[in-house]
N, C-alpha and C positions, 0 to 999 in steps of 0.2 A: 496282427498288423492292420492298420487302417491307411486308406489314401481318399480323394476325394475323387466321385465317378463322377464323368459326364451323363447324363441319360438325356433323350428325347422322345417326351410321348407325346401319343396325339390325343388333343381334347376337342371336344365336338360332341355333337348330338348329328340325328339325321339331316337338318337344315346345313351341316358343314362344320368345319373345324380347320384346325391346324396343328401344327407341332410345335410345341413347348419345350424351351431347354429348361434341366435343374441339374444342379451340383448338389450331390447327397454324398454323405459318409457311406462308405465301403467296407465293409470289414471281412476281414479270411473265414470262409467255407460258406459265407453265405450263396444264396440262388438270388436269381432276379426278382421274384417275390416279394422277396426281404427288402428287398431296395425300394422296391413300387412301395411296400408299405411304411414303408422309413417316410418315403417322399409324401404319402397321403398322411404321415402322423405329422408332418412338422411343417410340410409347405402348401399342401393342396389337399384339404381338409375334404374338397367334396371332388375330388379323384373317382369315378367309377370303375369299379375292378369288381371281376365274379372270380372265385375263389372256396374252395371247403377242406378239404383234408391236409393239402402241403405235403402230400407225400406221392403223389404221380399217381392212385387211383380212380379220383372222381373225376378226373378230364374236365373241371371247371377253368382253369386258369389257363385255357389255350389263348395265344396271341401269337403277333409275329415280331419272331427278334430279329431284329436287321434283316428284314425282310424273309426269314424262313419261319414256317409255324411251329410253332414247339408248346410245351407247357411249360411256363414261366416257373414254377415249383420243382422245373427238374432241370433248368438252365441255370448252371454254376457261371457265378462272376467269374473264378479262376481262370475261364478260358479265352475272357477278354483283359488287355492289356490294359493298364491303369489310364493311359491315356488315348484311348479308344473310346466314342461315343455311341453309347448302346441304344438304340431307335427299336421302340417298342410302339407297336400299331397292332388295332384290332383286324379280326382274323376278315380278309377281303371278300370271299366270298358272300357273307351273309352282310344283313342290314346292319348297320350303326343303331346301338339306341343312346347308347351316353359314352364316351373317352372311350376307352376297352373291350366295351361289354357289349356284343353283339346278340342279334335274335336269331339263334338257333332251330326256331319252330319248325321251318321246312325242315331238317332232319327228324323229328316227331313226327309230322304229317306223313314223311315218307315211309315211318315204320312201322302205323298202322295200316299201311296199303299192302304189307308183309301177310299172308296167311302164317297162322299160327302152326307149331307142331301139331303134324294129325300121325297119328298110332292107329294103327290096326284096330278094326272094330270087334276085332273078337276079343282081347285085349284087354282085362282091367285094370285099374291103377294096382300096382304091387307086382303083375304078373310080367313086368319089362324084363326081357332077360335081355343082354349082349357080352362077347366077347370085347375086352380093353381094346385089342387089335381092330374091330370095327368100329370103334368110335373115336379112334384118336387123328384118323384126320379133320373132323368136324370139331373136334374138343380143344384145336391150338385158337377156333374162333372165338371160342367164348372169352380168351381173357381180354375181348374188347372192353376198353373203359369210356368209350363214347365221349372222346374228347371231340370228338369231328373235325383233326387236325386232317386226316385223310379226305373228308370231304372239301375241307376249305382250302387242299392243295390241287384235286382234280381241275383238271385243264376245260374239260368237259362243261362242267359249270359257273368256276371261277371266271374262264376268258366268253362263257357266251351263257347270259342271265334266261336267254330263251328255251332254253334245253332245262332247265329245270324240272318243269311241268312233265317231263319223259323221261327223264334220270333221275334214278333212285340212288345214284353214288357208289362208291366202293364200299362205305360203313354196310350199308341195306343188300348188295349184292352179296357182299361178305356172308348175310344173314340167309339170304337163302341158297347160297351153295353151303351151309351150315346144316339145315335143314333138308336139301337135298342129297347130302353124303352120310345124313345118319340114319344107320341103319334101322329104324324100326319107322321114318316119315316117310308113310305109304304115298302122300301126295305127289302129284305130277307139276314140278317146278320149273321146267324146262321151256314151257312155252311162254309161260309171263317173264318168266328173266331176259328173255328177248322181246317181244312185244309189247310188257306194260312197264317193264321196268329198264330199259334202255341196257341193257349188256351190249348191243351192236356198236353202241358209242363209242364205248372204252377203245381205248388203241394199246392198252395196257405199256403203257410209259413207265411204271414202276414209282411214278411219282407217291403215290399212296403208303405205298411201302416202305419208303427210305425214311418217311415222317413218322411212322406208326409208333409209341412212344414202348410200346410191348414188345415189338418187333415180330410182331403176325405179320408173314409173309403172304399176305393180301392177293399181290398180282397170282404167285405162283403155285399159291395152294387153294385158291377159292375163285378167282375172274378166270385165267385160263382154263381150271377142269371145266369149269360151267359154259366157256368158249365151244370149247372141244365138243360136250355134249349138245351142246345146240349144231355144232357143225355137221356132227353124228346124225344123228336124228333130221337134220332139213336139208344137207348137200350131200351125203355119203351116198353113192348109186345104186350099192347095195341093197340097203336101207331103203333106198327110194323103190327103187321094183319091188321089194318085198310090201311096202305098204298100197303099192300100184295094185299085186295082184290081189291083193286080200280085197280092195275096194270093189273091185271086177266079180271077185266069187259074193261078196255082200252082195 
């Protein structure tokens, strides 16, 4: 069955833009995608859209549908009403470069500020042993697809562009409680995830979470433990006299 949508995107570059209506063909089981592309096939030839698989793994086709972020390849028409105007806008937090397609680089820039996996120096490649039990709370991280719908929903840097430069995000936080819950990375990740990489920001809202297109629970299994251990480690009194007296006998 076919009907005819309303859609409104926004077209612009960084000097500014606005939102544009189009009436495009609709048809049953399609996603939003399908529509955007319908519209760049027939009425807006030089429509900018990033986009690669169509199937919810390359995290390309992040935007925001009526104002929530999602991936456009995993947003079915069916769950809007034929006479409902679907408002598609690029993702807020990052720069404009053309209609849709924003500059994601600060997420790159922030993930080489990440230290790499470090292993045991005694250690060769082959010799990794682990129990599945110890690596499966580090292992629900990996199926991020880096869509950076979780960065461009944080409050942190979407409502204040200042904080940038000191918040590395939920995606990059995610990556080093990743790293610090697996068992064989000997590094000590605890003090830069608060000091270089802004964990103290987070107020852990959960907003990160509820967008996650994986559904990696974000807040609860990666920002909070690495909360927790920072808390450990710099306010627990315990802790604190035991590192007091060791200072006194050095």
């Amino acid at each position: 069955m076919t009907h005819t949508g309303r859609f409104r995107l926004w077209r612009g570059d960084a000097e500014g833009g606005a939102l544009t209506d189009f009436d495009v063909e609709v048809n049953d089981g399609e996603v939003v995608l399908d529509v955007i592309h319908r519209i760049q096939a027939t009425q807006a030839p030089d429509l900018a859209v990033r986009w690669n698989c169509k199937a919810g793994k390359c995290g390309s086709c992040s935007a925001e549908i009526d104002g929530r972020p999602r991936l456009m390849c995993m947003t079915r028409m069916s769950q809007f009403a034929p006479q409902d105007v679907v408002t598609v806008t690029p993702m807020r937090t990052f720069p404009v470069i053309r209609d849709l397609v924003t500059d994601v680089s600060f997420n790159y820039a922030k993930a080489r500020e990440v230290p790499a996996f470090t292993p045991p120096a005694d250690l060769a490649p082959g010799e990794y042993r682990m129990a599945q039990a110890d690596v499966q709370r580090s292992q629900e991280f990996r199926k991020c697809i880096e869509c950076f719908l979780c960065q461009d929903v944080c409050h942190v840097v979407r409502d204040h562009e200042e904080n940038k430069p000191a918040f590395a995000g939920p995606r990059f936080l995610m990556r080093i409680a990743e790293l610090e819950l697996h068992p064989l990375d000997v590094a000590d990740r605890v003090p830069a995830a608060q000091d270089e990489h802004g964990l103290g920001l987070c107020n852990i809202t959960k907003c990160c979470t509820d967008v996650c297109p994986e559904g990696i629970k974000i807040t609860d299994n990666a920002l909070i433990p690495m909360k927790e251990r920072v808390a450990d480690r710099r306010y627990d009194p315990v802790v604190w006299l035991g590192r007091t007296i060791r200072r006194r006998r050095g």
